[in-house]
C-alpha positions in Angstrom: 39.7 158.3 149.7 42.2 161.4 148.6 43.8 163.8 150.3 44.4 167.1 148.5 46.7 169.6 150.5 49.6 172.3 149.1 53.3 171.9 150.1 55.2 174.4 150.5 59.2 173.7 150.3 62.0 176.0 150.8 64.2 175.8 147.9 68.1 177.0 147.5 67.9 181.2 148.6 65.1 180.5 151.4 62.9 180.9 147.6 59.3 178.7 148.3 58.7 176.2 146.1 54.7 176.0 145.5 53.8 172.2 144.9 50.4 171.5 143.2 48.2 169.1 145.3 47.4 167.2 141.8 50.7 166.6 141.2 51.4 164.9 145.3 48.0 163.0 145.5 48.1 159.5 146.7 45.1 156.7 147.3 45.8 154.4 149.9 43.1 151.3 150.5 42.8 150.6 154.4 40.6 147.7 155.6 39.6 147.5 159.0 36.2 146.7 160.7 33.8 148.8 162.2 34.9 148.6 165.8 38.4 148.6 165.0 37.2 152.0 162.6 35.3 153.4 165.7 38.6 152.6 168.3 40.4 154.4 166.2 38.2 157.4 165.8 38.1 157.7 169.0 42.2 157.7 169.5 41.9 160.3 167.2 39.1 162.4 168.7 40.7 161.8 172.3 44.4 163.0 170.6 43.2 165.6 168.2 44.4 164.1 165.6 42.5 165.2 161.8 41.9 162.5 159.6 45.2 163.7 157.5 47.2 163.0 160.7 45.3 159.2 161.6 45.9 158.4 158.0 49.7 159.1 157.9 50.0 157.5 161.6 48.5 154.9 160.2 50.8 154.2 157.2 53.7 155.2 159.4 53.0 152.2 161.3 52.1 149.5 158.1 56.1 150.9 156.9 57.2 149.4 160.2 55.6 146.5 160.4 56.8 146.3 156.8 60.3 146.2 157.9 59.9 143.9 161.1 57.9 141.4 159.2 61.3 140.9 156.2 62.8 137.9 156.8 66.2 138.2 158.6 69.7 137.9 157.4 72.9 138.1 159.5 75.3 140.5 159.2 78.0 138.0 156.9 81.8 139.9 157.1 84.0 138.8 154.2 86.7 136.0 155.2 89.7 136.5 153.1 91.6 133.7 151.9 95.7 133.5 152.3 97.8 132.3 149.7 
């Protein structure tokens, strides 16, 4: 699926910046099964939510589960050694 849409920025001056939607599009392959597909649709409908919206919601939350899910490392401070 793509989504097409313009941006519009505000550049230095308060000047907008047009932005192509060819130049911004994005596909993004989501697997999910049908009643998992029809829960969400109905979050969405209950919400009013567009499919744009669901779709970034939904990529929000794979980028935090992203993050959680990288293994863990503590915070090492730097032990200086005295001559």
């Amino acid at each position: 699926m793509k989504l097409e849409e313009d941006h519009v920025l505000v550049g230095e001056n308060n000047k907008e910046i047009n932005h192509s939607s060819m130049s911004l599009v994005k596909q993004v392959k989501i697997k999910i099964m049908k009643k998992q597909l029809s829960e969400l649709m109905g979050k969405a409908d209950i919400e009013g939510l567009s499919i744009h919206q669901l779709l970034t919601k939904l990529m929000n939350v794979d980028e935090g589960l992203e993050l959680h899910h990288r293994s863990w490392r503590p915070a090492l401070h730097t032990i200086h050694e005295v001559h």
